[in-house]
Every structure is written in structure tokens, then in C-alpha cells.
C-alpha positions in Angstrom: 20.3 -10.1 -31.0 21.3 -13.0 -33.0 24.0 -14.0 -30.4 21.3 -14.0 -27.6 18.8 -16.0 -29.4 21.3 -18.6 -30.3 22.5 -18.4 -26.6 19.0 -18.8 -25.9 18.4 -21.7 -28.0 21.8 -23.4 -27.2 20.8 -23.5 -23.5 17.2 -24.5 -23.7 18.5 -27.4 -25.7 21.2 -28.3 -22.9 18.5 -27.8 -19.9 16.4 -30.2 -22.3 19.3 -33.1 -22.2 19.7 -33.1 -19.1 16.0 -33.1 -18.2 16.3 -36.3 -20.3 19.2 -37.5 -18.5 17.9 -37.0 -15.1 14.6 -38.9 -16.3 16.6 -41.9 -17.7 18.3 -41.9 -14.3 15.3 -41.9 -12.2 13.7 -44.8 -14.5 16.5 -47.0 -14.2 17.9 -46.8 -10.9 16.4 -47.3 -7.1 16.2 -43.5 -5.8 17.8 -44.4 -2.6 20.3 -46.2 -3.0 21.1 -45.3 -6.8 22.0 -48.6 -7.4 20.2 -50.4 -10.8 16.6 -51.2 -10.2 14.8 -54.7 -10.3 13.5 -54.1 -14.0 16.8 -52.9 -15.9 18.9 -55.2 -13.5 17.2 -57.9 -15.5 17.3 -56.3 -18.7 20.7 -55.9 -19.2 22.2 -58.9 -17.5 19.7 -60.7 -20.3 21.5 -58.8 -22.5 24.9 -60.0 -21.0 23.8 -63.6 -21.2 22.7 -63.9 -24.6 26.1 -63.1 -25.2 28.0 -66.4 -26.7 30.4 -67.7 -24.4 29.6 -64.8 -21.4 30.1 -66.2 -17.8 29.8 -64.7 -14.4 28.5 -64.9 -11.3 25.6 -63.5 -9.6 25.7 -63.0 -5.5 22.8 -62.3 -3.9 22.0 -60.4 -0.8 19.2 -60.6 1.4 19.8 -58.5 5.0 19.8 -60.5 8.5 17.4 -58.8 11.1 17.1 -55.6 9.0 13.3 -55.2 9.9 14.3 -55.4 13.6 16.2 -51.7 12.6 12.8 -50.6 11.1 10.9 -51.7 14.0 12.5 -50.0 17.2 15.5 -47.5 15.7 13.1 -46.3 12.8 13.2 -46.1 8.9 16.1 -43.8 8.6 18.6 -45.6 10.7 17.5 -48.1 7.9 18.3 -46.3 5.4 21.6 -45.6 6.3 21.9 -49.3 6.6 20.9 -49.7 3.1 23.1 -47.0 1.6 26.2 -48.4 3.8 25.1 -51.8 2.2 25.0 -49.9 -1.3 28.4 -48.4 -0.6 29.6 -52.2 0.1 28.9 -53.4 -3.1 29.9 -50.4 -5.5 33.1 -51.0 -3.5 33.4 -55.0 -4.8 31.9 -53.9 -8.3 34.6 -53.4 -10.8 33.6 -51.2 -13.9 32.0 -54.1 -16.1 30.0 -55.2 -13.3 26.8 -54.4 -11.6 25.2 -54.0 -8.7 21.5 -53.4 -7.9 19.0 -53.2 -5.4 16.0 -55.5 -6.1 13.6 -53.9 -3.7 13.4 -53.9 0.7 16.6 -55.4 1.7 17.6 -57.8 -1.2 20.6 -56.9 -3.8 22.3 -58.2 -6.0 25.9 -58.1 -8.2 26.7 -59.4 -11.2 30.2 -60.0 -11.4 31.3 -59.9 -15.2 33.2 -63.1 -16.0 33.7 -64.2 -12.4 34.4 -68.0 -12.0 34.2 -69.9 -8.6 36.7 -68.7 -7.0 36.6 -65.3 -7.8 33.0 -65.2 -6.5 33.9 -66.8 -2.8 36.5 -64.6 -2.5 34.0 -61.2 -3.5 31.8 -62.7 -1.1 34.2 -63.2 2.2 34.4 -59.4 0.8 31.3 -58.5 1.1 30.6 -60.6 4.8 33.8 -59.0 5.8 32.6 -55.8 4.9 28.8 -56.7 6.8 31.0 -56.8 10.1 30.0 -53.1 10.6 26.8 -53.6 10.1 26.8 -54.8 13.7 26.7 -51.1 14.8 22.6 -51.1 13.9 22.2 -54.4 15.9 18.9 -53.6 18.3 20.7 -56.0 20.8 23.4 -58.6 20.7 21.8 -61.8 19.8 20.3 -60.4 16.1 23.0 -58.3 14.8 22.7 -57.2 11.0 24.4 -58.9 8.8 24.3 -60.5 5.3 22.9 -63.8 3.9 24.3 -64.7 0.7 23.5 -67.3 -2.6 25.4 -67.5 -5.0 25.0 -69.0 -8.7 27.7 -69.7 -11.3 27.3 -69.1 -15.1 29.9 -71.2 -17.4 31.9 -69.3 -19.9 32.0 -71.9 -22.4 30.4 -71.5 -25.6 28.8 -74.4 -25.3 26.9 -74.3 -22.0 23.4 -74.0 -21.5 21.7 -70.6 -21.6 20.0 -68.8 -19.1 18.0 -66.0 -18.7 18.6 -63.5 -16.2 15.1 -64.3 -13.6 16.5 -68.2 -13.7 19.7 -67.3 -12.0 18.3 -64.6 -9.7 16.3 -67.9 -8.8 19.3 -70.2 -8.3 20.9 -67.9 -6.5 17.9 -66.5 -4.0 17.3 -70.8 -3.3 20.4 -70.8 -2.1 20.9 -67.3 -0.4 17.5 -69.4 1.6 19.7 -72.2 2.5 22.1 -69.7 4.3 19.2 -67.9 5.8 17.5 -71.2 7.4 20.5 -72.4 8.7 22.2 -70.3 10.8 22.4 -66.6 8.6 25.7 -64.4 8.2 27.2 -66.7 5.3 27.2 -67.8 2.0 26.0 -70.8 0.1 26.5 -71.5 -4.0 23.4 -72.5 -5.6 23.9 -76.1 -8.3 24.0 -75.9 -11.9 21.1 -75.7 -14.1 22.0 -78.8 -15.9 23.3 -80.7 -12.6 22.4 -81.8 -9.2 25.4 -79.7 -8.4 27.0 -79.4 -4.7 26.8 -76.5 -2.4 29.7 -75.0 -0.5 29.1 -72.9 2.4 31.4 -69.8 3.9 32.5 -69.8 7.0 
């Protein structure tokens, strides 16, 4: 009897973790896609720049002619757009970095420690990657694709700080740019502290 109620005991504690576990999942991560959500993408890449000397780079995604999908193929061909789109970036993400889907058809990684380069080259990834997206295209003239911004944060100890909304920001002006100006490429956004330049891919 005493076997059985500490049997008992042992597995209502056990259903009770993972009740918590599946809770803290659900609170933290967008339920289709299960990548990060909006709120604790923020959160923790704060977290990751108040960190002395951290750099990186954030890419941002915004979808071209993904409402077209919606419109006149229906809202689960576009979900399977947007988990194809999720399965594109957990493929660039290494382990220390993050993906996350803001909300609609926006995303964004966080590439831990990335400089310049290594972000251009994780974004010819990504718009590589976008080239089967065409599949969902409603006709030939607006295929889906990806248009992306792209802001840098210095490693240096001494560069100026930045909060995780401010480089969302840089990087969504510049994903704009892309957008505006022909779609299905890539544009880095300029410094904080600079007038900067802006490269465009492809």
C-alpha cells in the first residue's frame, strides 16, 4: 500500500511538470509554427544585448504576396507556407541562435555573434531557400518569396547599446526598402550611431 501511494504520488508530481512545461511552452512560443513569440523574442534578445561586448545580427522576414495565398488558395495552403518558412529558418539557426515568428507573415533570427558577412551569406540562405516558395504562387507574376532587412550589432565593448525593439526597427526600415523596391532581396539597415550605407542582395 505504501508502494502504490508513493507510485501515486510520484506520478501526479510528474503529470504536474509537465503540465507546467507544456504551459511554459504555449506562453512562449507561436502555436503554429512553434517558433519564439513576439513577447519573449524581445525578452531574451534584451537579455543578449545587455550583455558587454555581445554582437549579432538580426534578419528580418516579411513574406512577398503571402495574402494573395490567403485570398484564393485558402488559410491552410498558408499555413503550410508559414511552417515551410519556419522550417527555413530553424534550418539557418545554429544552437545559440533564435528564430521567431513576430505575428502574420513577419519573422525574425537573431544570429548570435554574426558579423556582416556572416549575415549576407545566412541571408542568400534563406532567399535561396524562398525559391520553393514559388510552388504557392497564385500566378506567375507574384510568386512568394522573401523580403529581407537586416541590422548589424558591434561586438565591441565599447559600442553603443541597444535594446532589442530599436533593432527590430532598423531592421524592419530596411526589410521596407527591399519591399518598395522591387521585393525578393535583402537590404542592411545603418548603424545607430551613423548615417551608415545600405547593401542590397541580388
Amino acid at each position: 500500500d505504501l508502494m502504490k501511494e508513493v507510485a501515486n504520488q510520484i506520478g501526479i508530481a510528474i503529470e504536474q511538470v509537465a503540465s507546467h512545461e507544456n504551459l511554459e511552452l504555449l506562453s512562449t512560443t507561436d502555436p503554429l509554427t512553434k517558433l519564439l513569440n513576439r513577447r519573449t523574442f524581445q525578452q531574451r534578445l534584451d537579455d543578449r544585448l545587455a550583455k558587454a561586448g555581445e554582437g549579432g545580427a538580426l534578419i528580418y522576414v516579411d513574406l512577398d504576396n503571402f495574402k494573395l495565398v490567403n485570398d484564393n488558395l485558402g488559410h491552410q495552403m498558408g499555413d503550410k507556407v508559414l511552417l515551410d518558412v519556419a522550417g527555413m529558418l530553424h534550418e539557418a539557426a545554429g544552437i545559440q541562435d533564435m528564430p521567431a515568428r513576430l505575428g502574420g507573415d513577419e519573422f525574425v533570427i537573431w544570429f548570435d555573434g554574426a558579423n556582416r558577412d556572416t549575415a549576407k551569406t545566412k541571408a542568400d540562405g534563406l532567399l535561396k531557400a524562398a525559391g520553393t516558395l514559388a510552388q504557392y504562387a497564385v500566378d506567375e507574376t507574384r510568386k512568394v518569396g522573401m523580403s529581407i532587412g537586416i541590422a548589424c550589432v558591434g561586438g565591441q565593448p565599447h559600442a553603443p547599446s541597444e535594446n532589442a525593439e530599436s533593432l527590430i526597427a532598423r531592421a524592419d526600415e530596411a526589410m521596407y526598402e527591399i519591399k518598395h523596391g522591387g521585393k525578393n532581396a535583402y537590404a542592411f539597415a545603418k548603424d545607430p550611431e551613423e548615417s551608415g550605407d545600405r547593401s542590397d542582395g541580388h
